[in-house]
ZAZABA-986759 format. One record per atom (N, C-alpha, C): x, y, z; residue in one letter. Coordinates in steps of 0.2 Angstrom, whole numbers, plus 5000, padded with zeros to 4 digits. Example, Ala and Ser with C-alpha at 12.3 -4.5 7.8 and 13.67 -1.06 7.14 Angstrom:
// ZAZABA-986759
506649725039A;506249785039A;506649845039A;506449895035S;506849955036S;506450005039S;
This chain:
// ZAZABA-986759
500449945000X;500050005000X;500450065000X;501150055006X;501450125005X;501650134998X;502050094994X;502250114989X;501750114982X;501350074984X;500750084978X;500550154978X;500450214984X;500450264987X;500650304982X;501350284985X;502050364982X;501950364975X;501950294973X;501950264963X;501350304962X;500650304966X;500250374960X;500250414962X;500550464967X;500750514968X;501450534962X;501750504961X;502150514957X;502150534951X;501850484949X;501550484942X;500850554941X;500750554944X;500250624944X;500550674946X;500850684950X;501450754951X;501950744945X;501950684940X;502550714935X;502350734926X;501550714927X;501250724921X;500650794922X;500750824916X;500450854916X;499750854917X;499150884921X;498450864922X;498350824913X;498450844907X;497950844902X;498350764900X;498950754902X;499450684901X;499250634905X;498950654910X;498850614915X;498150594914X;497650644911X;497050614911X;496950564904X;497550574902X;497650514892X;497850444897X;498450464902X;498550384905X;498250384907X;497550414911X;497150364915X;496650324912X;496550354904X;496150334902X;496350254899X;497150264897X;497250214893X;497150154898X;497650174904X;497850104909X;497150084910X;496550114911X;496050094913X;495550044907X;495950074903X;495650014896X;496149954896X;496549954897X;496949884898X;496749864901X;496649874907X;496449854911X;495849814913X;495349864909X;494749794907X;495049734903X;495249754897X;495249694894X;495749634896X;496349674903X;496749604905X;496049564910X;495549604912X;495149584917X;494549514912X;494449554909X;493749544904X;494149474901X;494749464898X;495049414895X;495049324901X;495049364906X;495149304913X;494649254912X;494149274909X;493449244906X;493049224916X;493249244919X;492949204927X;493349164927X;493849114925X;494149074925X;494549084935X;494749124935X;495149124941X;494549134949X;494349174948X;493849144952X;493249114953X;493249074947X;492849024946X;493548954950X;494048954949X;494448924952X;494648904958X;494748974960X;494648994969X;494248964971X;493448944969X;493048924973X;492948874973X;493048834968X;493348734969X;493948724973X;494448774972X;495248744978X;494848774985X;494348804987X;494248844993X;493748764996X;493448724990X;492948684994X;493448624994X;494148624993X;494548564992X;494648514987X;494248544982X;494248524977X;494648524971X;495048574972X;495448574967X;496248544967X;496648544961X;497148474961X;497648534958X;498348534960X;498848574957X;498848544946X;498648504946X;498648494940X;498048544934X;497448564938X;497148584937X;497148654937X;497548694941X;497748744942X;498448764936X;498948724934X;499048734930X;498748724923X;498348684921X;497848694916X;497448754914X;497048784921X;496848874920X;497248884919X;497748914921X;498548954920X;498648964912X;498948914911X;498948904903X;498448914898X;497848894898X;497448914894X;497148994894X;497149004901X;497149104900X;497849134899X;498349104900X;498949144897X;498749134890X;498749094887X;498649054880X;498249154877X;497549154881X;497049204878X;497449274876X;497549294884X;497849334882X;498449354878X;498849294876X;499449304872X;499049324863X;498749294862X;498449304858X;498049364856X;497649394860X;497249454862X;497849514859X;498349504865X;498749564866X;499349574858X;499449514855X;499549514848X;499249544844X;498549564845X;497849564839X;498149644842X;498249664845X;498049734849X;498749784845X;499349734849X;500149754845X;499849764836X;499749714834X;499749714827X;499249764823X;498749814827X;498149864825X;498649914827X;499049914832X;499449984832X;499950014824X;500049954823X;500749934815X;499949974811X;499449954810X;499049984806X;498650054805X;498950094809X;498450154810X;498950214809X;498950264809X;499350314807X;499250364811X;499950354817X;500050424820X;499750484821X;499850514816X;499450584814X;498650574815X;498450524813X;497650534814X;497450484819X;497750444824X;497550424828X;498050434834X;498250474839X;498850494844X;498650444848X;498150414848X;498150344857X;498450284851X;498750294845X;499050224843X;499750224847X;499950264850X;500650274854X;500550234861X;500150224863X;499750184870X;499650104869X;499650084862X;499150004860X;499649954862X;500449964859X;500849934861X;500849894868X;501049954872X;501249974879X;500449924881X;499949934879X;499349874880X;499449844882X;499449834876X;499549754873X;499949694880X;500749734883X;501049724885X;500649724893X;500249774896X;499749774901X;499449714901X;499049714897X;498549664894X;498849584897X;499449574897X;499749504896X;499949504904X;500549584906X;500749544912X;500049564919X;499649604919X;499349604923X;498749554924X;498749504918X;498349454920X;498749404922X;499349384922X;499749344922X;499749354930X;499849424932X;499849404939X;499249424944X;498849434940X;498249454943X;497749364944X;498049314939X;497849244941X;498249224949X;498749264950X;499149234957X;498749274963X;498249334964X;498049364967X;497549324968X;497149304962X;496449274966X;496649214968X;496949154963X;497049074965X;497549084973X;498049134973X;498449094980X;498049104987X;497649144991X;497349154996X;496949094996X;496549064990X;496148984991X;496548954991X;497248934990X;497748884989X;498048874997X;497848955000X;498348955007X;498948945004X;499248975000X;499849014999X;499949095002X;499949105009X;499749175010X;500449195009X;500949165011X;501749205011X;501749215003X;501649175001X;501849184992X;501649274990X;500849254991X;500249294990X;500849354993X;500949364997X;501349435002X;501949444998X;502349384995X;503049414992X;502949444985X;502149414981X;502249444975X;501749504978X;501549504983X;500949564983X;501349624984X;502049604988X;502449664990X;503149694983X;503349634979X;503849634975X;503649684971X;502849674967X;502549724961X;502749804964X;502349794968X;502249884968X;502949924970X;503249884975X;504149894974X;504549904969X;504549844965X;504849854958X;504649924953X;503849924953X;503649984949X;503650044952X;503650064957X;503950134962X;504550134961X;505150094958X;505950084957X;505650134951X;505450084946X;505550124941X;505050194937X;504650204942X;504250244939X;504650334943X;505150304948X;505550374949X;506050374946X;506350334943X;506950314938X;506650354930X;505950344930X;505750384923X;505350444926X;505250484932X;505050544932X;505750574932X;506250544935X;506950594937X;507150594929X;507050574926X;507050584919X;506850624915X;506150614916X;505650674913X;505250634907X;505050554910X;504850534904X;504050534906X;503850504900X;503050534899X;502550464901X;501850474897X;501450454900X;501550374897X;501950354893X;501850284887X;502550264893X;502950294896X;503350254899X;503250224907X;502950284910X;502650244915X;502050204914X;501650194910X;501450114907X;501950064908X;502150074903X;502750014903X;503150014909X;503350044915X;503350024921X;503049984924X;502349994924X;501749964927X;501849874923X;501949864916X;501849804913X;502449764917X;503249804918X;503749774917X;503649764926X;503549784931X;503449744937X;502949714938X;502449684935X;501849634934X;502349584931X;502749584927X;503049544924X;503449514928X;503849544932X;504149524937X;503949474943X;503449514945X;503049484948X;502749414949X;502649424942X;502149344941X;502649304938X;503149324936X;503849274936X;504049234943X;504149264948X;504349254954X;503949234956X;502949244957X;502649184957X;502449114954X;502549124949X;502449054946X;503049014946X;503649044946X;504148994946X;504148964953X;504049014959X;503848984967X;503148914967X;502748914964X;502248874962X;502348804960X;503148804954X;503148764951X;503448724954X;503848764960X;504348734963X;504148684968X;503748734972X;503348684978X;502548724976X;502248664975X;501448684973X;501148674980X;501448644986X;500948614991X;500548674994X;500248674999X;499548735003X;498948735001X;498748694997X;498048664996X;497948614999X;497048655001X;497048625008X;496748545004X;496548505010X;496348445007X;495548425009X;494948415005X;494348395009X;494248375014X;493648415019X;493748395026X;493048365027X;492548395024X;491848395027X;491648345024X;491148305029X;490748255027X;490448255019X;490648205015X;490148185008X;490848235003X;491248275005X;491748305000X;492248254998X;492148195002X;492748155000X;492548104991X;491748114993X;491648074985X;491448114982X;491548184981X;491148224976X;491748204971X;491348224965X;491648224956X;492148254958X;492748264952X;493448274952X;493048324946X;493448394949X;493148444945X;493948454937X;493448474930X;493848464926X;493848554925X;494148564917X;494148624915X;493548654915X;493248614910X;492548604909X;492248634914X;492148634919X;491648634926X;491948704929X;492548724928X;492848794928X;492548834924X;492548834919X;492348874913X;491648864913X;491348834914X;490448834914X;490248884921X;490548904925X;490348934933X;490649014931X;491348974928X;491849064926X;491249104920X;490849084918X;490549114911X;490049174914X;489849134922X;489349194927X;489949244929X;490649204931X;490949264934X;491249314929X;491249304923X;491749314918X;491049414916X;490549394916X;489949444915X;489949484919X;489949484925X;489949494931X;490649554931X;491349524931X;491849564930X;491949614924X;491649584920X;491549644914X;491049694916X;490549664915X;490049724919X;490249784924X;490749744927X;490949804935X;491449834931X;492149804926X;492649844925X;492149904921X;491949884915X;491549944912X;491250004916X;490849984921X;490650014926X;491050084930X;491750034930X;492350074932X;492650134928X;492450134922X;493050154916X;492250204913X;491650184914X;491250224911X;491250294912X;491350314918X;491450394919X;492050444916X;492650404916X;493150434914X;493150444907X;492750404903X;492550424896X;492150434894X;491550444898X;491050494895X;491250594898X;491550574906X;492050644905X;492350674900X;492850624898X;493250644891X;492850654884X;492150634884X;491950634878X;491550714877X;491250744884X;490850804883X;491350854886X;492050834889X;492350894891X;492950874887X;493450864894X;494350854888X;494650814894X;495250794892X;495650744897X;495750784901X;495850864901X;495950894908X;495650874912X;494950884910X;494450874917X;494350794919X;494850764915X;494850684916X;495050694922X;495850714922X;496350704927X;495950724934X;495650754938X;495550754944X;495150694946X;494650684941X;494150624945X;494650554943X;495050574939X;495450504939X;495950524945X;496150534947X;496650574953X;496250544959X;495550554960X;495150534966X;495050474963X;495050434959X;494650374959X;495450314961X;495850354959X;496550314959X;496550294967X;496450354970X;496450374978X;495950314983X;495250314979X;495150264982X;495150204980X;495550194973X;495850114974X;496250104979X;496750144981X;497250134986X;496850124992X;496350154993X;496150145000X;495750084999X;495450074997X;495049994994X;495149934996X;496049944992X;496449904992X;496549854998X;496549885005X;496649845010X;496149775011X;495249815008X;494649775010X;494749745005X;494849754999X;495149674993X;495449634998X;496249664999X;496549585000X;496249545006X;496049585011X;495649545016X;495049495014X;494549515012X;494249485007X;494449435004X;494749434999X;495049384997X;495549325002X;495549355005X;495949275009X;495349265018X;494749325017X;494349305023X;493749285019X;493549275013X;492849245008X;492749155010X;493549145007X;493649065009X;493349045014X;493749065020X;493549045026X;492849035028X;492449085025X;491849115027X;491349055023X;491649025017X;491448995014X;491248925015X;491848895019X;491748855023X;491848835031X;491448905033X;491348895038X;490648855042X;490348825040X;489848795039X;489048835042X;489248815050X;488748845053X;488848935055X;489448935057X;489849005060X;489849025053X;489649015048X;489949065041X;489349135042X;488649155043X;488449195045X;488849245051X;489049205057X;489249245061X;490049315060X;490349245055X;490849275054X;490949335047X;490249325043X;490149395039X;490149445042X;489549435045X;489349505050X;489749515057X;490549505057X;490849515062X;491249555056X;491649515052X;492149565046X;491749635043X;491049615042X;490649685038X;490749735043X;490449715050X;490549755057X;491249795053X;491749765057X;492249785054X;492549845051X;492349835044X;492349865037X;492049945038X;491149915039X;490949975040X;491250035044X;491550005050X;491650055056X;492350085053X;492650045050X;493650075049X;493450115042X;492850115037X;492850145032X;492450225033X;492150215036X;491650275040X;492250315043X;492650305048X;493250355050X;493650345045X;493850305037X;494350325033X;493850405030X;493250385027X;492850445023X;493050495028X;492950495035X;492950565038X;493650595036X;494150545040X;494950585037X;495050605031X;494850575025X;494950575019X;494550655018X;493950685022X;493750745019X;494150805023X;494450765028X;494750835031X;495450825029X;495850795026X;496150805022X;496250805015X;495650805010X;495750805004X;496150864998X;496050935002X;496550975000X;497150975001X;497450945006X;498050935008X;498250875004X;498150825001X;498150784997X;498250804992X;497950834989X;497750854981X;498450904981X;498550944984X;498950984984X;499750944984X;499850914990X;500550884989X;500550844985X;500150814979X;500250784975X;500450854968X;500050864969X;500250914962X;499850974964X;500151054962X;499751084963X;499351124960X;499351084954X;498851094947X;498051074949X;498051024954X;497650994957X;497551034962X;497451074967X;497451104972X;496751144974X;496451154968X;495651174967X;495251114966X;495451054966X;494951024963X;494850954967X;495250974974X;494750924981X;494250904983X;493750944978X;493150934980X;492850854975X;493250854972X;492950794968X;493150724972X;493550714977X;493750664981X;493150674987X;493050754988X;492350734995X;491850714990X;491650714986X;491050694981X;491050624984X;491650574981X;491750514980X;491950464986X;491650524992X;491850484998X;491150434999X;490650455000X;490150374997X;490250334993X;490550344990X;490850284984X;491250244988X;491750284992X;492350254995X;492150184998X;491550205003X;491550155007X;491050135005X;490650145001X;490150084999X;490750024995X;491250054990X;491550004989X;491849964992X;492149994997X;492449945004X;492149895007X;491349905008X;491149865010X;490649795005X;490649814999X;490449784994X;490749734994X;491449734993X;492149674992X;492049624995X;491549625002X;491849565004X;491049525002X;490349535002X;489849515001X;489849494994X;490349504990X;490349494982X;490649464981X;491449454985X;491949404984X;491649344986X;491149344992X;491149304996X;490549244992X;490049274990X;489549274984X;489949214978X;490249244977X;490849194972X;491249134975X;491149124979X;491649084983X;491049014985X;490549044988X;490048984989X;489548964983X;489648994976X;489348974970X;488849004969X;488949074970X;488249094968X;488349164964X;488849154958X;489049204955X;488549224949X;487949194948X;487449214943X;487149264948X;486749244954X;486349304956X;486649384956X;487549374956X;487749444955X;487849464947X;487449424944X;487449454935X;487049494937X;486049514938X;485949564938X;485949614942X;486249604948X;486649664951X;487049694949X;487549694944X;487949724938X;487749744935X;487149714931X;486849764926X;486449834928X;486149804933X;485549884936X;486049904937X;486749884943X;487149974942X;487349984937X;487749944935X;488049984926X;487250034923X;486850004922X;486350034920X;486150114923X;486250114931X;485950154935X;486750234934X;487350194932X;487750234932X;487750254926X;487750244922X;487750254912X;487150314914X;486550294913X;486150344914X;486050394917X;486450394925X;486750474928X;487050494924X;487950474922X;488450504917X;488150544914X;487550504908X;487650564903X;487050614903X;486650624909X;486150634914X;486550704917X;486950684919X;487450734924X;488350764923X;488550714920X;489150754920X;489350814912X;488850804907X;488750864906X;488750924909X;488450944912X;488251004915X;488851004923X;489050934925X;489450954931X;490150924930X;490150894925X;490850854924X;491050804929X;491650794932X;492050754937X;491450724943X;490850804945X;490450814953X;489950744949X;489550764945X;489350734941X;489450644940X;490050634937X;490250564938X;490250524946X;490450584953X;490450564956X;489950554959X;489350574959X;488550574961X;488450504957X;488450484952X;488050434947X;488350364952X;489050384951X;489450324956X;489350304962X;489250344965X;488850324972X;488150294973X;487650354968X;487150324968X;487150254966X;487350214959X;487450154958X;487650104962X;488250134967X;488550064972X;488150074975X;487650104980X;487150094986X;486850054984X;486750014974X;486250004976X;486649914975X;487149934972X;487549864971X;487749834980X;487949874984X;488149874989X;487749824993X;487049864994X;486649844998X;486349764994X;486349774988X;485949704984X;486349644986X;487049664986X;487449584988X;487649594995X;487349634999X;487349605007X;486649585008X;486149595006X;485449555005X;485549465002X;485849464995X;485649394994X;486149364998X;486849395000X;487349345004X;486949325010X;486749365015X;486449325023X;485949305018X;485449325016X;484849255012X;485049205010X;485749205008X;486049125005X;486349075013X;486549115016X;487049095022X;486349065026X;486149095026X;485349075030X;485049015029X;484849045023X;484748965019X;485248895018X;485748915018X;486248855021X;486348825025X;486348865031X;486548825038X;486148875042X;485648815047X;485548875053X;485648915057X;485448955058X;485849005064X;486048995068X;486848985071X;486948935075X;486948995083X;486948985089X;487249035094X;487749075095X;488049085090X;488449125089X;488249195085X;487749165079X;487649215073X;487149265077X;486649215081X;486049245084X;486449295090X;486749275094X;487349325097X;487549385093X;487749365087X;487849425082X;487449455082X;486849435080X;486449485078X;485949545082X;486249495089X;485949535093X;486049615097X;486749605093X;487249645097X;487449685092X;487449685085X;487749695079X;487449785080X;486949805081X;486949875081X;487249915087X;487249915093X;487549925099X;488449925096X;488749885094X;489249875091X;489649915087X;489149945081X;489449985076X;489250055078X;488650055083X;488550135086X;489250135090X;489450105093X;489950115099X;490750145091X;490650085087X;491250085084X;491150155079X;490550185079X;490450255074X;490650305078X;490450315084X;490950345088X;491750365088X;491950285088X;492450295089X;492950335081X;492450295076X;493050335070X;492750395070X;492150445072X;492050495073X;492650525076X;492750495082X;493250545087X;493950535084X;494150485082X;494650475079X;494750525071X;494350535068X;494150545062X;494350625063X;494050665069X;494050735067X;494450745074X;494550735080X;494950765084X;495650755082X;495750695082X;496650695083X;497050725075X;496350715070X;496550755065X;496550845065X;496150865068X;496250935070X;496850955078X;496850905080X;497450935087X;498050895083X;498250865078X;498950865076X;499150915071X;498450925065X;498450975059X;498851055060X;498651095066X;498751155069X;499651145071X;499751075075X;500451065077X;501151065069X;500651005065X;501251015060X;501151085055X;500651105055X;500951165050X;501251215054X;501151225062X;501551255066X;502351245064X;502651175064X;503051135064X;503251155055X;502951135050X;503251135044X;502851205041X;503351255043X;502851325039X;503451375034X;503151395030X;503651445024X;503451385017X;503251305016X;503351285009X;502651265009X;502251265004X;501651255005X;501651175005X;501851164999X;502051084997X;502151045004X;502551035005X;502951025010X;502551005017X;502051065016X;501851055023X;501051025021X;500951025016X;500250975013X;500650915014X;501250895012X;501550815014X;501350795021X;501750865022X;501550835032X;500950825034X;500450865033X;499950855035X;499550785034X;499750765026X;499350705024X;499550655028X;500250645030X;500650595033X;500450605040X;500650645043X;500450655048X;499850635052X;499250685048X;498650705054X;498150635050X;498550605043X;498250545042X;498150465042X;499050465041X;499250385046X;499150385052X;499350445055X;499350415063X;498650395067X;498350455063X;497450435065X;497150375062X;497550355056X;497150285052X;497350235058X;497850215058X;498250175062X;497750165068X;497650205073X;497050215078X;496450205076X;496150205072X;495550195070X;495550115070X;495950095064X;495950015061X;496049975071X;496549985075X;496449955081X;495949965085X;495550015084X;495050045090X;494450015084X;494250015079X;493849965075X;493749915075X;494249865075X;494449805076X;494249775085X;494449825089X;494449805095X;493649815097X;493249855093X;492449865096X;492049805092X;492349785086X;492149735083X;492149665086X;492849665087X;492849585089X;492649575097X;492249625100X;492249595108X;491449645110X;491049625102X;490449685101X;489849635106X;490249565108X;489849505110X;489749525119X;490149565121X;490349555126X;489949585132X;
């Protein structure tokens, strides 16, 4: 996270707003189609190794055949670049660099979803830590240079690449940490083939296309009624809250499993993690609005008017924080068709604000549409998960404990990131610009580090701490 951090800080403090808002738009197309290519394959996989179903033989099988796609794909993509003419199409200078996106972000984007259901968690943590290092290596190697927006892509390809070198060759070497069936009747189940992957992946495959689109739909209806300047700040905020996001992915991902086969406790244990979620995201959105000019500004100060688009997109923040895990989790216990139509009404609900609203408001606009559409994705996949957990196993005395307590809990824990959210951020904000005064820059750094990790840091503990003993 730190360096994933400074890497878009970086890169947006070295590119002009109008260069910045062209890379946001490319990477963010690659980026679909390294997602969109996965076909569901990967986390249609996860959910067979999570019920113990799955055989290292197996797992190299998917590997190979989505490498296989994307090699392919990302050829067709290189080979349209060689056809187009410069002069009349300027994003043919970005297709290459794709193409290159395209191949290593899926390559190691298969090692993020399969390793957490392997329980390969150290692996998961050396490539999860290797990539964003490498590409922070080279993404200040090409700002102290003064290169542009085609080369920090190609940073981002060539630590992906990295990355999923050093995992897959760790896999080949030693494939062991899958787990082996435990539960009564899993010992005769069928021996799952490609087949049975790719028939389950075709729901998830929908599913993640719908949501990537979703993701990329504003910053190009932006671009289409204004210009990439007014890209660059909502893509600047959007960036912001993938980093902040990013926490409740990886936990998700390695707490869905669990959740999935926890039989009777799997109810208890969603709604102690959402607990959680909700209370640590509530006091991120607070910090995040009392420092979003300080943010914007130590980043660039091109950016320095245009904070407001990050308080916009602070309901986005945490609705999509909290979405991650009833979504993931949803996919893990087989029930990735009910979130097809949840994908479409948001995408539907989002398309229709865009071109509704961000004429007239641009960036503000985008971020309205956005929100409103997660609320409703948000809440749709915490409705059918406890309707399916429910329906699965009954409520055991621990869930009904949960539930009894579960508001008392998160009023106690709303408190706490209330107090944590605005006091310690106001009694340390006064100290450091006392402390760092005469550079404005400088003292937006401190501010954001400051009056923002140390308060986060205390929230995450004092969240954690109301959640887990909300029984008590």
């Amino acid at each position: 996270m730190a360096a994933s951090s400074v890497t878009a800080i970086l890169i947006a403090a070295s590119l002009a707003p109008g260069e910045y808002g062209a890379y946001a738009v490319a990477a963010g197309l690659a980026g679909v189609l390294s997602a969109s290519l996965d076909l569901g394959l990967t986390s249609s996989l996860a959910r067979y190794i999570a019920q113990g179903r799955g055989t290292p033989r197996l797992v190299g099988h998917i590997a190979l055949a989505r490498g296989a796609l994307m090699l392919f794909i990302a050829a067709i993509v290189v080979g349209v670049s060689f056809l187009l003419d410069p002069a009349d199409h300027p994003s043919q200078r970005f297709l290459p660099v794709a193409g290159a996106i395209i191949v290593a972000q899926g390559a190691i984007a298969f090692l993020y979803g399969a390793l957490p259901s392997m329980r390969r968690i150290r692996l998961l943590l050396t490539v999860t830590v290797i990539q964003p290092i490498l590409e922070l290596i080279a993404v200040a190697i090409i700002a102290a240079r003064g290169g542009g927006a085609t080369d920090m892509l190609l940073a981002a390809a060539g630590a992906a690449t990295a990355g999923a070198i050093i995992g897959y060759a760790s896999l080949a070497i030693r494939h062991t940490g899958m787990r082996q069936p435990h539960r009564a009747g899993e010992q005769d189940a069928p021996a799952v083939t490609l087949r049975d992957v790719a028939t389950y992946g075709r729901q998830l495959f929908l599913v993640t296309l719908l949501m990537f689109v979703f993701g990329q739909i504003d910053q190009v209806v932006i671009a289409l009624f204004h210009s990439a300047r007014e890209v660059a700040p909502y893509a600047l905020a959007i960036k912001l809250q993938a980093l902040l996001t990013a926490p409740a992915i990886t936990a998700s991902g390695v707490v869905a499993p669990r959740i999935a086969g926890a039989g009777r406790s799997a109810l208890a244990a969603y709604r102690q993690w959402a607990g959680f979620y909700l209370v640590t995201y509530i006091g991120a959105a607070i910090l995040a609005a009392l420092l979003a000019g300080d943010v914007f500004h130590a980043i660039n100060v091109a950016y320095s008017n245009d904070s407001g688009v990050l308080i916009a997109l602070l309901p986005f923040i945490v609705l999509s924080s909290l979405a991650t895990l009833p979504s993931i989790t949803l996919n893990q216990v087989g029930h990735a068709g009910d979130r097809l139509r949840i994908a479409a009404i948001s995408l539907t609900i989002n398309a229709v604000l865009d071109f509704a609203l961000i004429p007239p408001m641009a960036a503000y606009g985008a971020a309205i549409s956005t929100s409103v559409a997660f609320a409703f994705y948000a809440g749709a996949h915490h409705r059918i998960l406890v309707r399916v957990l429910r329906e699965a196993h009954a409520p055991d005395a621990d869930t009904v404990a949960a539930d009894a307590t579960a508001t008392r809990a998160l009023l106690r824990g709303g408190v706490f990131a209330v107090a944590v959210g605005t006091a310690l951020s106001l009694i340390l904000r006064p100290l450091i610009e006392h402390v760092v005064a005469g550079d404005g820059r400088a003292e937006a750094v401190a501010v954001t580090l400051g009056a923002g990790v140390v308060p986060g840091m205390v929230l995450v503990a004092l969240a954690a701490r109301a959640v887990r003993h909300r029984a008590a």
